[in-house]
N, C-alpha and C positions, 0 to 999 in steps of 0.2 A: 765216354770221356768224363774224369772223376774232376773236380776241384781239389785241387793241396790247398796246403794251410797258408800257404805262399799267396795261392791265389785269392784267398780268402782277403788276406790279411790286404792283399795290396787293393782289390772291390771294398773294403773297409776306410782305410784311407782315402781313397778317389771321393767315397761318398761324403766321410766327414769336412772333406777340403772343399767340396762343393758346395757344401750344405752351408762353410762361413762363407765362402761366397757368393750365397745365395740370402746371405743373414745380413752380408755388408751392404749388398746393394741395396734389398729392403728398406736396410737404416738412412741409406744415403739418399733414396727415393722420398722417405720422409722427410728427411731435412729439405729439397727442395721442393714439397709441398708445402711445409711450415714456411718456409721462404716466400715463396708464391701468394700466403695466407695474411702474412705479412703484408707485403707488395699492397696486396689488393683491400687489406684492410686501410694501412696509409693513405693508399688514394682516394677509397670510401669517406673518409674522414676529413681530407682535404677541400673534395666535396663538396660536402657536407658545412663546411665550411664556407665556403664561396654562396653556395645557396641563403647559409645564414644573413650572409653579407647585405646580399640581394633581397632579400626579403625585408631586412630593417631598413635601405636605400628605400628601397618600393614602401612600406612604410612612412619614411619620412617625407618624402613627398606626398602621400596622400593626403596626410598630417595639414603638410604647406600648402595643399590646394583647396582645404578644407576654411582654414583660417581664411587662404584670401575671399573665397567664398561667401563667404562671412563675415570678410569686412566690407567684401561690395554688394551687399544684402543689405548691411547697417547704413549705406551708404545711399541705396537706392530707398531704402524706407526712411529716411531722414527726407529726404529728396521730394517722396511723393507726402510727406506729416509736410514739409514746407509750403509747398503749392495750395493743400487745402487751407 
């Protein structure tokens, strides 16, 4: 059994038509991996954010327990300079 030019031509075809839809899907798998990338970088950054948040909260409070520390330090050595 021979191939004609018929046959040729139309195994030619199938494959080029396949071939873009094998090129669209490619393309279209990337766009919702960059989507995806996206996604996941926004929420990384949101985050990222909140942590910020947290950390100068936590911060500021240390700050404040620091001072009052320190002022019932001055308070207590005032305290104990009076007694002698």
């Amino acid at each position: 059994m021979t191939l004609e030019s018929n046959d040729i031509e139309l195994i030619e075809r199938l494959i080029y038509k396949n071939n873009d839809d094998v090129a669209v899907s490619i393309a279209r798998s990337f766009e919702r991996l960059e989507e995806r990338i996206d996604a996941a970088e926004s929420r990384l950054y949101s985050r990222l954010s909140d942590l910020e948040d947290k950390t100068e909260s936590c911060r500021q409070d240390i700050v404040d327990d620091i001072g009052t520390l320190r002022d019932e330090f001055r308070e207590l050595s005032r305290g104990i300079e009076d007694e002698e």
